[in-house]
TITOR-61340 format. One record per atom (N, C-alpha, C, CB): residue in one letter; x, y, z. Coordinates in steps of 0.02 Angstrom, whole numbers, padded with zeros to 5 digits, always signed. Glycine has a CB too. Layout:
// TITOR-61340
AXYZ
...
//
This chain:
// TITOR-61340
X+01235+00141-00100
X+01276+00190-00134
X+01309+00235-00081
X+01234+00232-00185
X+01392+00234-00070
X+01406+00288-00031
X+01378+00367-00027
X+01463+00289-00041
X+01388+00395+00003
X+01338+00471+00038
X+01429+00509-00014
X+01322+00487+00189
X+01397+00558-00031
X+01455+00603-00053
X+01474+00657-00019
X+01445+00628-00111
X+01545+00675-00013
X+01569+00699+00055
X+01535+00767+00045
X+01657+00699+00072
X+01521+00828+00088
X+01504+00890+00090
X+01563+00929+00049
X+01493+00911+00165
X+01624+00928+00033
X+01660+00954+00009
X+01692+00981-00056
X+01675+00935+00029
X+01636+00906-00084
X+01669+00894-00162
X+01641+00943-00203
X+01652+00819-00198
X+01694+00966-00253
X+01645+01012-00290
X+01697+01064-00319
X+01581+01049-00238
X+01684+01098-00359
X+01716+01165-00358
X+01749+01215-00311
X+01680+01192-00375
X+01808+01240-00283
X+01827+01284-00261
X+01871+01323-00294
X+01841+01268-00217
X+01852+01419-00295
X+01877+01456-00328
X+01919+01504-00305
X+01840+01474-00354
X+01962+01535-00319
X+01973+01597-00264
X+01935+01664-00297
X+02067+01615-00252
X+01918+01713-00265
X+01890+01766-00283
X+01906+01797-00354
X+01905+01807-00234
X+01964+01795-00377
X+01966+01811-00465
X+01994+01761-00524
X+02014+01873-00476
X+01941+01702-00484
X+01928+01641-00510
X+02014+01612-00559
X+01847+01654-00564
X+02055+01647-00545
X+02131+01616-00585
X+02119+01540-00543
X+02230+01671-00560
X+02143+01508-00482
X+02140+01462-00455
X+02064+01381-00426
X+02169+01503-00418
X+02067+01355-00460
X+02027+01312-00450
X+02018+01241-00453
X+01999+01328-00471
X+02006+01231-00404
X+02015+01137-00362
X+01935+01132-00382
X+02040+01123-00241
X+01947+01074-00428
X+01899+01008-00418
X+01889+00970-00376
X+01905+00968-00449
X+01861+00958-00323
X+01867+00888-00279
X+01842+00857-00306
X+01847+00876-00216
X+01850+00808-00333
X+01803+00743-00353
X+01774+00693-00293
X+01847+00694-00402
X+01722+00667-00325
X+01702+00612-00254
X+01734+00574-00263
X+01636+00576-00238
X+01775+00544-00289
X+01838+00487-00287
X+01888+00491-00274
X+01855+00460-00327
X+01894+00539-00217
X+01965+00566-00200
X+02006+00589-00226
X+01995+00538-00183
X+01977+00613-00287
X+02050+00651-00347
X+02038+00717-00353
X+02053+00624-00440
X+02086+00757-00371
X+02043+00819-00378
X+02118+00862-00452
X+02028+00873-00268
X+02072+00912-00472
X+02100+00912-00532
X+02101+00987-00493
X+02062+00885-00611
X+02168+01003-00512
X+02183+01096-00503
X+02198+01145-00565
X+02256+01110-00455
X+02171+01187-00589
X+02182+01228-00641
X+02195+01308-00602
X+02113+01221-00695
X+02257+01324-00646
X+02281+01381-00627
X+02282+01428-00681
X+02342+01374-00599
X+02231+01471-00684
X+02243+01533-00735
X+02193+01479-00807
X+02362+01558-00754
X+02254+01505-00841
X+02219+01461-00904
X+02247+01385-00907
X+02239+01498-00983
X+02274+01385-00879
X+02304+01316-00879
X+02271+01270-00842
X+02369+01314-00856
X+02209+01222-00883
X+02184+01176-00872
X+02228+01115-00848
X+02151+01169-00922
X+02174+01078-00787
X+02221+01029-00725
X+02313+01027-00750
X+02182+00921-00727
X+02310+01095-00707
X+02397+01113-00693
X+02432+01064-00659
X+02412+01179-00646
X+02393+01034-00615
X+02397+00993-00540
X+02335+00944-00541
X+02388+01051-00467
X+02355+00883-00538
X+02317+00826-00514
X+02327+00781-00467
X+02308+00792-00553
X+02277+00742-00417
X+02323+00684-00376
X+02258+00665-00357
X+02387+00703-00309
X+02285+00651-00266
X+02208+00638-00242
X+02224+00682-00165
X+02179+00534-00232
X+02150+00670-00121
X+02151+00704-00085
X+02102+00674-00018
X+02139+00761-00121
X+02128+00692+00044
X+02077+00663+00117
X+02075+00704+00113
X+02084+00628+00186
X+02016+00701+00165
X+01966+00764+00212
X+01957+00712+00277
X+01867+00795+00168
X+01967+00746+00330
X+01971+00710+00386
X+01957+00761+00446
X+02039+00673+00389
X+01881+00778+00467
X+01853+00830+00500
X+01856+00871+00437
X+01890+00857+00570
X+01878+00953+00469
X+01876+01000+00435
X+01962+01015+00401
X+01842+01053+00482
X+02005+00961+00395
X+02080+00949+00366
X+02074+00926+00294
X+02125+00890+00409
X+02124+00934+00255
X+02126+00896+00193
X+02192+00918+00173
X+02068+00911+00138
X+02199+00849+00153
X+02277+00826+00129
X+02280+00822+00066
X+02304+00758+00153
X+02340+00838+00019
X+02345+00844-00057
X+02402+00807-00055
X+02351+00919-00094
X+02406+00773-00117
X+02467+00733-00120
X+02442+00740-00215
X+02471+00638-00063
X+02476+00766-00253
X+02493+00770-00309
X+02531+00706-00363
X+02526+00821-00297
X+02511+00687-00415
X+02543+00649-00444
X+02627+00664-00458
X+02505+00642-00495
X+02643+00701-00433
X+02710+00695-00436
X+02740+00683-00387
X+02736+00737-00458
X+02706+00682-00315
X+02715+00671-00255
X+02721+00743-00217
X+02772+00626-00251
X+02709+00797-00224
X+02717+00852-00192
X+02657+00842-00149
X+02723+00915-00235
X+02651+00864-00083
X+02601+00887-00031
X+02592+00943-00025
X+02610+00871+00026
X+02527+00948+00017
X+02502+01021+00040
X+02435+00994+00060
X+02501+01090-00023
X+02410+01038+00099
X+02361+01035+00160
X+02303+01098+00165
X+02409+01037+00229
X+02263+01088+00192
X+02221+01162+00202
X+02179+01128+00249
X+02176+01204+00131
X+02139+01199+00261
X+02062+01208+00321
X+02008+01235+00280
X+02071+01274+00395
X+01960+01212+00304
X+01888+01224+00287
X+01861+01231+00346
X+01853+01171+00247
X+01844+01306+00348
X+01832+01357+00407
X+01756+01409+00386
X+01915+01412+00414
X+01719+01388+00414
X+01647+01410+00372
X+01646+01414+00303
X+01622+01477+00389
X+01650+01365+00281
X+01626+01342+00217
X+01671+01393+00180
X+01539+01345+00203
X+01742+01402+00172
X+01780+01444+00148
X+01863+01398+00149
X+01769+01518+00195
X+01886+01372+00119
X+01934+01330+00098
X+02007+01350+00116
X+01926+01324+00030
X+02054+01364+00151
X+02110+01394+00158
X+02160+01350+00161
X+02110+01433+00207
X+02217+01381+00086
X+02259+01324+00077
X+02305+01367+00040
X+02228+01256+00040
X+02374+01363+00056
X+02449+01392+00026
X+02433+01447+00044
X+02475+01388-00053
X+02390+01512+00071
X+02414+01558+00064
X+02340+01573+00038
X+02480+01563+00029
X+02303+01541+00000
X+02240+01570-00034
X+02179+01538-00012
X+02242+01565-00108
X+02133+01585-00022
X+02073+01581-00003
X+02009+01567-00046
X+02068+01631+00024
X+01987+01511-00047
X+01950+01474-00101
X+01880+01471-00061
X+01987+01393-00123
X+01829+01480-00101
X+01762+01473-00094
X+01726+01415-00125
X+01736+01528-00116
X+01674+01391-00118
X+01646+01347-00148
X+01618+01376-00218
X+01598+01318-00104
X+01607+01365-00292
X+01590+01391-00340
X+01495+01356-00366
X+01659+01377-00388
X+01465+01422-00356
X+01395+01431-00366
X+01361+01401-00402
X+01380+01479-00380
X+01335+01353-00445
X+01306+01330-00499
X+01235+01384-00524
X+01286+01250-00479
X+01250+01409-00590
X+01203+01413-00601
X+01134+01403-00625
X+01216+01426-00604
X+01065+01437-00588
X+00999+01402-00593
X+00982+01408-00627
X+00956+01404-00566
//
C-alpha cells in the first residue's frame, strides 16, 4: 500500500473562509467562504513546492514552510481534528 504524503489533509486560513483539501490522490477540492469546492483539480508536492493546476486549467503554486502552507497571498495552516 503506498505511504501517504505528509501533506494531505485539510488546510485553513486563520478565519477559516479559505480551505484546500489535499487528497491522497492528487486532487484537492478548494472551498471559499460558503461556497463548497469553489475550485477543484489536482496537485504535486515536490520537496517543500506544490503545484495547482485546476480543472479549468488555471495554475498556482505555494510553500510549505514549517508546517504552515503559503499560497496567493494567504496563509493556510493544517486543520486540527477533533479528539
Amino acid at each position: 500500500m503506498a505511504e501517504i504524503h505528509p501533506y494531505v489533509g485539510m488546510w485553513v486560513t486563520a478565519d477559516g473562509r479559505i480551505r484546500h483539501n489535499l487528497l491522497p490522490d492528487g486532487r484537492y477540492d478548494e472551498a471559499c467562504g460558503k461556497r463548497e469546492s469553489a475550485y477543484q483539480g489536482s496537485y504535486t508536492v515536490i520537496g517543500n513546492h506544490i503545484d495547482y493546476v485546476d480543472d479549468t486549467g488555471f495554475t498556482a503554486d505555494g510553500e510549505f514552510v514549517d508546517g504552515v502552507l503559503y499560497h496567493a497571498g494567504m496563509v493556510l495552516r493544517r486543520e486540527r481534528m477533533a479528539s
